[in-house]
C-alpha positions in Angstrom: -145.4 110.6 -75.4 -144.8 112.6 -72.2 -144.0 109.1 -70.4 -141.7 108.2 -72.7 -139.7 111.5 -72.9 -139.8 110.8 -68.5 -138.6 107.1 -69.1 -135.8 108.4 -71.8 -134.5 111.2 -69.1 -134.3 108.6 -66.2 -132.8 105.5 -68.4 -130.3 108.0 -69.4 -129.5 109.7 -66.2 -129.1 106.1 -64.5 -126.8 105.0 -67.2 -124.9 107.9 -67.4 -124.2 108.9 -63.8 -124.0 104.9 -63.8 -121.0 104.7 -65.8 -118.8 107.4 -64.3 -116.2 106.9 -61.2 -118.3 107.1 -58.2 -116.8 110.4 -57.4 -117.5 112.5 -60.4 -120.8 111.2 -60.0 -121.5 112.7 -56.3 -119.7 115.8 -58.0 -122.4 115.9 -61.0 -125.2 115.3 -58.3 -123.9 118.1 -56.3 -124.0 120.6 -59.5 -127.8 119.1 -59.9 -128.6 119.9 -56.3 -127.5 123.5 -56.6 -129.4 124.1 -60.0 -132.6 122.4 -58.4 -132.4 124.9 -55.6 -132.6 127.5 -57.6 -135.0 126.1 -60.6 -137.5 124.9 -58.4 -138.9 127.8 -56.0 -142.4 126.7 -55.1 -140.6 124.0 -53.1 -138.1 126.1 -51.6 -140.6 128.1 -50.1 -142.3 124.7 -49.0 -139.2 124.0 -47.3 -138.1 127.7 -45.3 -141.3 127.5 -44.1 -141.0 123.9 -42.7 -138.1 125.0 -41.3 -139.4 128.5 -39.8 -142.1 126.1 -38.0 -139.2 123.4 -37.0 -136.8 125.9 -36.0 -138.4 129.1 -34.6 -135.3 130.4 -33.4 -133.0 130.1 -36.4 -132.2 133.2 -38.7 -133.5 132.8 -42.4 -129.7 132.8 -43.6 -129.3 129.5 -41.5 -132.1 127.9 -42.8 -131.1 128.8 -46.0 -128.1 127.1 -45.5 -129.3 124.0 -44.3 -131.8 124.2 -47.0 -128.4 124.4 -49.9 -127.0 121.0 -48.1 -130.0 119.1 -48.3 -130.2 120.0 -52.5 -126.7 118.7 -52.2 -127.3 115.8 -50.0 -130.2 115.4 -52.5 -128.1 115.2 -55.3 -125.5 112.7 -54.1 -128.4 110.5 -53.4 -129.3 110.5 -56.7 -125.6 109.6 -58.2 -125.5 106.9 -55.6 -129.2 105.6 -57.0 -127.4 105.8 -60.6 -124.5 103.8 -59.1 -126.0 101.3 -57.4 -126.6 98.5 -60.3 -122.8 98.5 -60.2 -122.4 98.0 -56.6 -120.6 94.6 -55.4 -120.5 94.3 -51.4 -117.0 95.0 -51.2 -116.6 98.2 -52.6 -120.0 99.5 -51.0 -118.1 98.8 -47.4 -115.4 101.1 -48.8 -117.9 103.8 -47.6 -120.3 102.9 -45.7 -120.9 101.1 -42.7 -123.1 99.5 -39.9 -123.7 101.0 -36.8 -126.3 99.3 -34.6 -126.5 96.2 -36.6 -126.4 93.7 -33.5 -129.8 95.4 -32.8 -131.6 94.1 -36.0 -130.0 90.9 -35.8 -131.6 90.3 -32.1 -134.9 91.7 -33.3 -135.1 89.8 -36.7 -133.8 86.2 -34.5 -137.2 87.2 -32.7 -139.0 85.9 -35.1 -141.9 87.9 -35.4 -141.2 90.5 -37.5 -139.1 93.2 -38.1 -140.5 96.9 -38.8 -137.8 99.2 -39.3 -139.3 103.3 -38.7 -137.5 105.4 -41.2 -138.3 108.7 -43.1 -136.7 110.8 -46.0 -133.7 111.0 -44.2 -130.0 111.0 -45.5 -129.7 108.2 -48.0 -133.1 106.0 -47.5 -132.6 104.7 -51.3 -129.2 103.3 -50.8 -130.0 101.8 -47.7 -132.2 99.2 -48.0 -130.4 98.6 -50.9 -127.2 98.0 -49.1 -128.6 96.5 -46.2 -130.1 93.4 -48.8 -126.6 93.8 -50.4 -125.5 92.5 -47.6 -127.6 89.7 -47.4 -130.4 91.5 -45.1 -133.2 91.5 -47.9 -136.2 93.3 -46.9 -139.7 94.9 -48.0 -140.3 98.3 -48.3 -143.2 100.4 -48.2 -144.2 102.7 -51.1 -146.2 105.2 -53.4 -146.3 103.9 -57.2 -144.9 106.7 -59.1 -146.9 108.3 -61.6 -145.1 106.9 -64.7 -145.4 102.9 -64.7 -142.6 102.9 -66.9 -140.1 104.7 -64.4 -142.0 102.9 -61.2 -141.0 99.6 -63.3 -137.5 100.4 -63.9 -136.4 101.9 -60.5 -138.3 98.8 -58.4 -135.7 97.0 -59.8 -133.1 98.9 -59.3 -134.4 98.5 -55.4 -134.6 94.9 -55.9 -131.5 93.5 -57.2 -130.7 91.9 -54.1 -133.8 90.6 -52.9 -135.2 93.7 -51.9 -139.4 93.3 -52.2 -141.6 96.4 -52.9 -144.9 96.5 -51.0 -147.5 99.2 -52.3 -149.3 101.8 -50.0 -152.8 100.4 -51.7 -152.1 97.1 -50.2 -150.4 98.6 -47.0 -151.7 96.6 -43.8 -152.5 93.4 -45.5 -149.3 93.4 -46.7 -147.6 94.5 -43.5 -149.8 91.7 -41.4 -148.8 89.0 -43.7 -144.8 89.9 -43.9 -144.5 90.0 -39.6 -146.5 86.4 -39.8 -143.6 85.6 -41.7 -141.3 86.7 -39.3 -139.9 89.2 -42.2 -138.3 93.0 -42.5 -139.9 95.6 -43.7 -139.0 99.0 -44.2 -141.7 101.9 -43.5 -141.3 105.1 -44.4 -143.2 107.2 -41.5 -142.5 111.4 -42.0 -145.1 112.1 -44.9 -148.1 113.7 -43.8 -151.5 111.8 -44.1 -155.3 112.4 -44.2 -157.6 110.9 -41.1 -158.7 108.0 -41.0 -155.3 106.8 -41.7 -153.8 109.4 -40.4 -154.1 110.5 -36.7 -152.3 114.2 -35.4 -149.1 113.8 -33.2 -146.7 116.6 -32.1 -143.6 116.9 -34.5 -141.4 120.0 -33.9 -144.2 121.3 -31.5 -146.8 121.1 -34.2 -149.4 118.8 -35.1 -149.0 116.5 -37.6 -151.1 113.9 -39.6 -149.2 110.9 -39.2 -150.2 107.2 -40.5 -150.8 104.9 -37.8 -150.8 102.0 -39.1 -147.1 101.3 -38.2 -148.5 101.1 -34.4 -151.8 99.4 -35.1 -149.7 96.3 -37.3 -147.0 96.4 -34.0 -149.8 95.7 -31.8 -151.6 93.2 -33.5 -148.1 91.1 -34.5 -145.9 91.6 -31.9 -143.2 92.6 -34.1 -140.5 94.6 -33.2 -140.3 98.4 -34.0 -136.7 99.2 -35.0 -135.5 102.8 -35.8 -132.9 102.6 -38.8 -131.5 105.1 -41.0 -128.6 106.3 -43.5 -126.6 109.2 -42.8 -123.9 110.9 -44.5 -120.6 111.4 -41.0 -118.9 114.1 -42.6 -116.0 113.3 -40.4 -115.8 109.5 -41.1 -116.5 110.8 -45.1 -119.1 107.8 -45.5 -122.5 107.2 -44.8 -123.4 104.8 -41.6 -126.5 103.0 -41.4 -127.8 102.9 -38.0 -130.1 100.8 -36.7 -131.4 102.3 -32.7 -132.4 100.5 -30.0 -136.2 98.7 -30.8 -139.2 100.8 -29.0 -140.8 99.8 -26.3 -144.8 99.9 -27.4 -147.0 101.3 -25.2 -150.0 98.5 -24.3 -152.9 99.6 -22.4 -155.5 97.6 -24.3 -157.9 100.3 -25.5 -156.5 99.9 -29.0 -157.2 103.3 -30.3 -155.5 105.5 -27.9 -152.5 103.2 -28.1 -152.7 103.1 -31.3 -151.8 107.3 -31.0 -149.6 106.7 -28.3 -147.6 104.9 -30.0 -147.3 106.5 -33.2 -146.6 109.7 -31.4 -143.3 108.1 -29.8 -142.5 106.9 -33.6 -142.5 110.3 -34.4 -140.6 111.6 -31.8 -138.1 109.1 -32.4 -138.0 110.8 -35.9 -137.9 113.8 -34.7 -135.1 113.4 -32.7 -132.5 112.1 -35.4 -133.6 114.7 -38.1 -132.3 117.2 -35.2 -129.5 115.6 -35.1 -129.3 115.5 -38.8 -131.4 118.7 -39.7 -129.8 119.0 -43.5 -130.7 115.4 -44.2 -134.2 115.5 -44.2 -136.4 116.3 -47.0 -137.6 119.7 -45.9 -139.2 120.8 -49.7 -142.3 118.0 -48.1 -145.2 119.2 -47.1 -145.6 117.7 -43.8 -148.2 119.9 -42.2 -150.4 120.0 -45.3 -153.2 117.9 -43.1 -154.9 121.0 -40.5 -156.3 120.3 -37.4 -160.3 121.3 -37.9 -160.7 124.5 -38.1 -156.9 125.8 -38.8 -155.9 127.5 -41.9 -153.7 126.0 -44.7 -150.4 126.6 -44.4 -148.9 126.7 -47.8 
C-alpha cells in the first residue's frame, strides 16, 4: 500500500509540474524547496554541519544562506525532472548550453571509453538527460531506489533518449565492459563509501570515504576521465553543462596506491567546482559518515 501511495505522489507530481509552462514550474519548485527547508530538520542539521567542516571560516547566517539556495536549486531540479518528457532539443538550447563540449568529443573519438566524474552538483538529472538529447547517449551509474515502482518509472524518464542505467550492484563489471566498448558513462563520485570500496581522501581538509573504483576501471581500460557537470550561471539565466579538461592519471604501477592517488585528484577536482559552486551541491548528504579508525561519528 505504502508503495503505491509513493508511486501515486510521484506519477502526479511529474504530470502535474509536467504540464505547466516551464516557468511556473521552477516557481512551484522554488515554493517546494523553501517548505523542505523548513519541514525537514534532521537534514538541515546534516547539512550546517557539512558546511561548518567545508567552510570553517564562514558565519552560520552564511551558511544558512547557502543552505536556502540549494533547497531552491533543489527544487527547480525537480520541476525540470517533471518537464523533461516534454523536452524537444530546441527548446532545451533555449536555456542551456555547452561549455567544454570539444573536450568530450576528443575524448569519446578516443575510443576507449569515456568516464565522465560528476557529483550531486547543480542539475546532474537534467544533464545527462540533455546531453543524450543531444545525441550524446550515455550510461549512468546508480542506487535502485527503494520503491521498484518509482525506480521503474523515473529510469525512463532518464532514458528517453538513449540514456542506459547501470546499477551500483553490477558497478565494475559493468563499467569494464562499457570502456571495451569505447562508450560514456556517467559516475557519480561525492557520496561517501565504506572500505573496501571505499578508500579515505582529503575533501575540504577532511578525510573522506570515497569509491575507487572510478580510478581502478581508468587504469585497467585506458579510458579517459572527464570532469562534467550542470550548473545554473545566474548571469547568463541558464544552466551550462561543462565538460573540463580530461585528468591526467597518475601511473606508477603499484596498482593500489595509484589506485588512491588517483581517486584523491578525482576528488579534488570535485572539490574545486563545488567551491566554485558552493549552493549547488547537495550539502543535506552525509559525506563524512565513514570515520577514520578510531574517530567518533559525526552526526
Amino acid at each position: 500500500m505504502r508503495q503505491r501511495l509513493e508511486f501515486g505522489l510521484v506519477w502526479l507530481a511529474v504530470n502535474l509540474l509536467g504540464l505547466l509552462p516551464r516557468g511556473v514550474a521552477r516557481a512551484a519548485g522554488s515554493i517546494l524547496g523553501k517548505l523542505a527547508y523548513l519541514a525537514l530538520p534532521r537534514l538541515r542539521r546534516t547539512a550546517l554541519i557539512n558546511l561548518a567542516r567545508a567552510f570553517p571560516g564562514q558565519t552560520s547566517q552564511a551558511r544558512k544562506r547557502t543552505l536556502r539556495t540549494m533547497y531552491r536549486n533543489l527544487g527547480w531540479q525537480l520541476a525540470e525532472f517533471c518537464k523533461m518528457p516534454h523536452y524537444t532539443l530546441e527548446e532545451a538550447n533555449r536555456f542551456i548550453r555547452y561549455e567544454g563540449l570539444e573536450h568530450y568529443l576528443e575524448a569519446r573519438q578516443r575510443g576507449r571509453g569515456v568516464l565522465v566524474l560528476t557529483g550531486h552538483l547543480g542539475a546532474w538529472e537534467l544533464s545527462s538527460f540533455y546531453h543524450s538529447l543531444a545525441g550524446y547517449p550515455m550510461s549512468m551509474v546508480i542506487r535502485r531506489l527503494d520503491n521498484p515502482r518509482v525506480d521503474r518509472f523515473v529510469n525512463a524518464i532518464r532514458c528517453m533518449h538513449g540514456n542506459r542505467v547501470l546499477h551500483k550492484n553490477d558497478f565494475a563489471r559493468g563499467l569494464i565492459a562499457a570502456m571495451r566498448a569505447g562508450e560514456t558513462v556517467g559516475v557519480l563520485m561525492d557520496t561517501n563509501m565504506t572500505p573496501p570500496q571505499g578508500v579515505f581522501v582529503d575533501f575540504f581538509g577532511q578525510a573522506a570515504c570515497t569509491a575507487s573504483g572510478v580510478a581502478r576501471v581508468a587504469l585497467r581500460t585506458g579510458a579517459t576521465v572527464l570532469p562534467g557537470f550542470m550548473v545554473w550561471e545566474a548571469q547568463e539565466q541558464r544552466y551550462v553543462l561543462h565538460f573540463l579538461h580530461p585528468i591526467e592519471l597518475v601511473s606508477t604501477g603499484d596498482e593500489e596506491r595509484d589506485a588512491i592517488a588517483n581517486t584523491q585528484i578525482f576528488t579534488t577536482a570535485l572539490e574545486n567546482v563545488i567551491r566554485r559552486y558552493p549552493d549547488q551541491w547537495l550539502w543535506v548528504h552525509r559525506r563524512w559518515k565513514t570515520r577514520p579508525p578510531g574517530e567518533p561519528p559525526l552526526y
